[in-house]
Each structure stands twice: as C-alpha cells, then as structure tokens.
MDTraj code that builds the backbone (N, CA, C; nanometers):
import mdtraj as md
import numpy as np

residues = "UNK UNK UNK UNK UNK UNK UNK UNK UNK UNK UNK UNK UNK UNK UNK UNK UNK UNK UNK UNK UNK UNK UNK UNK UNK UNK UNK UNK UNK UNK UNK UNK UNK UNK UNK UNK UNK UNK UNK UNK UNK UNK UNK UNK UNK UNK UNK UNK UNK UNK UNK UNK UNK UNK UNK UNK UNK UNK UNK UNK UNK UNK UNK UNK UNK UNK UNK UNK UNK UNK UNK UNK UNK UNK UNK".split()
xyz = np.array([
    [12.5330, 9.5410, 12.3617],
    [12.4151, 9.6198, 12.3301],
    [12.4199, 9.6526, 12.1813],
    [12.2826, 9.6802, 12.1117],
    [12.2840, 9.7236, 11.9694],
    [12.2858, 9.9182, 11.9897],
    [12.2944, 9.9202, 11.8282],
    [12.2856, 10.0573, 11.8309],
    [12.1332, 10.1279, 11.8928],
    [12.0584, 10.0001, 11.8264],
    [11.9118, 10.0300, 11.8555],
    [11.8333, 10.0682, 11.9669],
    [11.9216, 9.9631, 12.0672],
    [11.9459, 9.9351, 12.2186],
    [11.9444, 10.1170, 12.2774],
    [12.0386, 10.1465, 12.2292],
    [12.0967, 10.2713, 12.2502],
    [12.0306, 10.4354, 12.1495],
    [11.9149, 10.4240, 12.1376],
    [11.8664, 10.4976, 12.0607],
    [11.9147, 10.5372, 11.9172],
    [11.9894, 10.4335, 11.8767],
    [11.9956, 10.4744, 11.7270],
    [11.9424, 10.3666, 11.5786],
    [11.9378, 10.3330, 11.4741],
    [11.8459, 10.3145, 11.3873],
    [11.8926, 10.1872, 11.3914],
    [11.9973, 10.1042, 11.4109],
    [12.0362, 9.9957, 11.3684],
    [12.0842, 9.8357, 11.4384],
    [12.1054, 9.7409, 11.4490],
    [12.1321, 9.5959, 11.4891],
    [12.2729, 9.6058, 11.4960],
    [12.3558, 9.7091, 11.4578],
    [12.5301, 9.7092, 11.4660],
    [12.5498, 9.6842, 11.6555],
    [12.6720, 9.5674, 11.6511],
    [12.6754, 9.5414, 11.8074],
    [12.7944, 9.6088, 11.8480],
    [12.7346, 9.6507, 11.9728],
    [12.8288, 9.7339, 12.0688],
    [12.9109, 9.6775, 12.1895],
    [13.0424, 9.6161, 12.1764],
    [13.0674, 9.5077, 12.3132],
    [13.1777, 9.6498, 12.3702],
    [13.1898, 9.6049, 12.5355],
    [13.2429, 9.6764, 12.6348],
    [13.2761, 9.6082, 12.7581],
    [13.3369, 9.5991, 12.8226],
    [13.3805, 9.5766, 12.9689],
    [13.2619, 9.6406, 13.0299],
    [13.2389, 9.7898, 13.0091],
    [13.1267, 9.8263, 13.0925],
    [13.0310, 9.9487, 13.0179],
    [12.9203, 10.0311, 13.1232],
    [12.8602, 10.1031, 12.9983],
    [12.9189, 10.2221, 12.9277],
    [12.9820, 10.2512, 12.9962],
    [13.0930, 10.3871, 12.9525],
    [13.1440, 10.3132, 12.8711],
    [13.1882, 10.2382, 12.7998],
    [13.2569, 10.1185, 12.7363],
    [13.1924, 10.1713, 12.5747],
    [13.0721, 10.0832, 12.6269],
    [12.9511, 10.0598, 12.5326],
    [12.9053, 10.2064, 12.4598],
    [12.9265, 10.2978, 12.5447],
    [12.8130, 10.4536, 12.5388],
    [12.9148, 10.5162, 12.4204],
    [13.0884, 10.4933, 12.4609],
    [13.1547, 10.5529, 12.3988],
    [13.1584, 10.4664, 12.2308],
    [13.1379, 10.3747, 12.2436],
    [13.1205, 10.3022, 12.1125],
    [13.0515, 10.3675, 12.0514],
    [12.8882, 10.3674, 12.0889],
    [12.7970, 10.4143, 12.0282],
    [12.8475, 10.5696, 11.9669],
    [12.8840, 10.6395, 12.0904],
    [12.8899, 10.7532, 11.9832],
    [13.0096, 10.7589, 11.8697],
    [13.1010, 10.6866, 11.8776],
    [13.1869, 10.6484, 11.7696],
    [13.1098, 10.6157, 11.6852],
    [13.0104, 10.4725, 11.6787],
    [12.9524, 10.4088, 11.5511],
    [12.8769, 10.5374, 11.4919],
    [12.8104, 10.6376, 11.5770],
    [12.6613, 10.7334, 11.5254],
    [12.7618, 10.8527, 11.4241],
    [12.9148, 10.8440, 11.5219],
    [12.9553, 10.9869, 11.4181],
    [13.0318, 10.9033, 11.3116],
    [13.0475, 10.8347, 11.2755],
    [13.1267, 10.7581, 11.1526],
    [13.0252, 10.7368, 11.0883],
    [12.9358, 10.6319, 11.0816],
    [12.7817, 10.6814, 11.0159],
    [12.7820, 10.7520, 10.9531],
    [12.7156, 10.8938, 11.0112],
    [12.6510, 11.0492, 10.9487],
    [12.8080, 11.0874, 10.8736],
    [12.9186, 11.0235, 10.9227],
    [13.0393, 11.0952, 10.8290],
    [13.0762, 10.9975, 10.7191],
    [12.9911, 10.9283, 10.6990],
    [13.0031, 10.7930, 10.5880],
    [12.8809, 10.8794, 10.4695],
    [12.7462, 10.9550, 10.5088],
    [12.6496, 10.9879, 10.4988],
    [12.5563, 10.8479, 10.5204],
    [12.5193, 10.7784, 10.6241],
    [12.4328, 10.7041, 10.6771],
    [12.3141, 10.8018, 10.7381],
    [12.2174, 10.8561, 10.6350],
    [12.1366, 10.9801, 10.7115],
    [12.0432, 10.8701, 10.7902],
    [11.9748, 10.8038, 10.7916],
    [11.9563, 10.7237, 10.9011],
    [12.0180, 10.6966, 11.0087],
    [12.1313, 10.7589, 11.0079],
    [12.2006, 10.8079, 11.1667],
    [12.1915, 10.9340, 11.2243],
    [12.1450, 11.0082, 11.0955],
    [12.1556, 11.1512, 11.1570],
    [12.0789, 11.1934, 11.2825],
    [11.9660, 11.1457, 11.3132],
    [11.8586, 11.2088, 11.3831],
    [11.9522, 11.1386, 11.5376],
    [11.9676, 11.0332, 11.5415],
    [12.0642, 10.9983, 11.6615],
    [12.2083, 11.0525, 11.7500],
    [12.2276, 11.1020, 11.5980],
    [12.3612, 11.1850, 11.6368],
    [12.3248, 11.2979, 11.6432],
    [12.2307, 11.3529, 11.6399],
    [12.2245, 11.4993, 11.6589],
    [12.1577, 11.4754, 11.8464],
    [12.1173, 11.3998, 11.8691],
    [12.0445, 11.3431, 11.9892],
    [12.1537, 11.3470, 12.0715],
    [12.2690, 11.2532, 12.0280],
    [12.3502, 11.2347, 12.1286],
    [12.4349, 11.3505, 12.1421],
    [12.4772, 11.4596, 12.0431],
    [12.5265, 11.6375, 12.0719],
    [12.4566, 11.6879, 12.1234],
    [12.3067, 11.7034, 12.1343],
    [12.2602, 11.7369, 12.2093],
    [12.2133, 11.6932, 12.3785],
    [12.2539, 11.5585, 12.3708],
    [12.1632, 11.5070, 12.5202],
    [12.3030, 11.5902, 12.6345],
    [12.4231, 11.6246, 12.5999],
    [12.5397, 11.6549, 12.6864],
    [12.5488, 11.7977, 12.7246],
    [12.4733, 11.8416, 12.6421],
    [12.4014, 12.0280, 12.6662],
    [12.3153, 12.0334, 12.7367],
    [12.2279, 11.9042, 12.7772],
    [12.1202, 11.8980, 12.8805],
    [12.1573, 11.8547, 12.9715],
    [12.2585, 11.8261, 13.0858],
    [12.3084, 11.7711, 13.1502],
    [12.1966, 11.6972, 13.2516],
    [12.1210, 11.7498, 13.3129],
    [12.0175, 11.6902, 13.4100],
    [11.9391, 11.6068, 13.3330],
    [11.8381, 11.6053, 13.1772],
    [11.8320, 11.5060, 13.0913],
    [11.9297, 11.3814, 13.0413],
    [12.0469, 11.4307, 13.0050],
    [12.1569, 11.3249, 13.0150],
    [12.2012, 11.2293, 13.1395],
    [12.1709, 11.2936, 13.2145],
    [12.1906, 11.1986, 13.3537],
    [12.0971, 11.0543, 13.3132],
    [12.0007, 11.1744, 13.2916],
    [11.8798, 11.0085, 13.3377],
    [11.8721, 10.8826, 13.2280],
    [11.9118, 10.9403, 13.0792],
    [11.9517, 10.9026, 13.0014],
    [12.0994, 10.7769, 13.0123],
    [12.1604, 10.8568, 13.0723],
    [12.3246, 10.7541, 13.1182],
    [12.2486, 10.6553, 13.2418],
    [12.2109, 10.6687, 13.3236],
    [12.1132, 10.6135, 13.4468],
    [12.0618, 10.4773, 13.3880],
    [11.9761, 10.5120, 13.2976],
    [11.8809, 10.4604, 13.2490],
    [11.9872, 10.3204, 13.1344],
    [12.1101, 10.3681, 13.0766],
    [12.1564, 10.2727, 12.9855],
    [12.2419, 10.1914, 13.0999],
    [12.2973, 10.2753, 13.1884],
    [12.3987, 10.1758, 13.2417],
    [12.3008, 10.0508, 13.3375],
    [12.1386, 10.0625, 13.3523],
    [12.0633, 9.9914, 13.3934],
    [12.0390, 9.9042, 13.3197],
    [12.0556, 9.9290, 13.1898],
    [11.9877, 9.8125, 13.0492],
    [12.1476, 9.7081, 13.0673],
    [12.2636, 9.7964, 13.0645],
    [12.3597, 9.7383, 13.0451],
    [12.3951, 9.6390, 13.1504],
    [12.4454, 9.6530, 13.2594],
    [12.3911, 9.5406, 13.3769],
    [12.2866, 9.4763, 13.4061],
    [12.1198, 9.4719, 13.3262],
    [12.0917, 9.3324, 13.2978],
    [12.1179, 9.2777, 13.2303],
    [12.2574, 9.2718, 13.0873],
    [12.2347, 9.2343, 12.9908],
    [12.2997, 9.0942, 13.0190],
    [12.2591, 8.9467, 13.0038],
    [12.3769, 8.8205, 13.0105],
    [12.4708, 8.8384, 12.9890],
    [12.5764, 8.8219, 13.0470],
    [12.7206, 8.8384, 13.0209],
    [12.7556, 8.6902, 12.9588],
    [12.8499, 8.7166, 12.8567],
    [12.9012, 8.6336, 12.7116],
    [12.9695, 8.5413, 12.7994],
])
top = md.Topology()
chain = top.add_chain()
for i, resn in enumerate(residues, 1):
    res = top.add_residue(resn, chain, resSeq=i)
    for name in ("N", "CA", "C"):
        top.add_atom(name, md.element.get_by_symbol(name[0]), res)
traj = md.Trajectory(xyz[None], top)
C-alpha cells in the first residue's frame, strides 16, 4: 500500500505480511516525516493521533484498510 492509500500525502510504499504490518509502517513513515519537517505530513499525522482517541471512528477506519489491504495482488 502507498502512504496515499492510507490517508497520507504521498506514493512512499508500505510492504507488510499483513495490515497491522502495513498500518504500523504508515504511522512510522507519517511521524518521521513531520520530525524531518515534511509539513505535508502534518495534517495526516495529526489524523492518525487523533483517529485512536476516537476509538468507535478508528474501528471503521482499521475495518475499512484491512479491506483495501486484502484486495491488494499479492507480489
């Protein structure tokens, strides 16, 4: 999956065994980013600190990627 894939600004690829794999990437790539100052990451990373304070929003959110992620062709 891209970052883009995953609600954030960019084509950087995300590989994983599975989506927890992938999810944890992403938020690695979003906070190295904003700590590089990539402010074109910022609005994502503040998304993803916040989607885990919403827990019933985050569900559907995790729901919803690990669905993108099992159609994706496997390599």
């Amino acid at each position: 999956m891209t970052c883009k894939q995953l609600g954030g600004p960019c084509d950087h690829e995300l590989r994983g065994e599975n989506a927890d794999t992938v999810i944890k990437a992403q938020d690695r790539h979003l906070r190295e980013s904003v700590r590089t100052g990539d402010a074109a990451h910022e609005p994502a990373h503040e998304e993803m600190k916040g989607r885990w304070r919403r827990p019933v929003a985050a569900m559907g959110w995790y729901r919803d990627t690990k669905r993108a992620f099992a159609q994706l062709p496997e390599d």
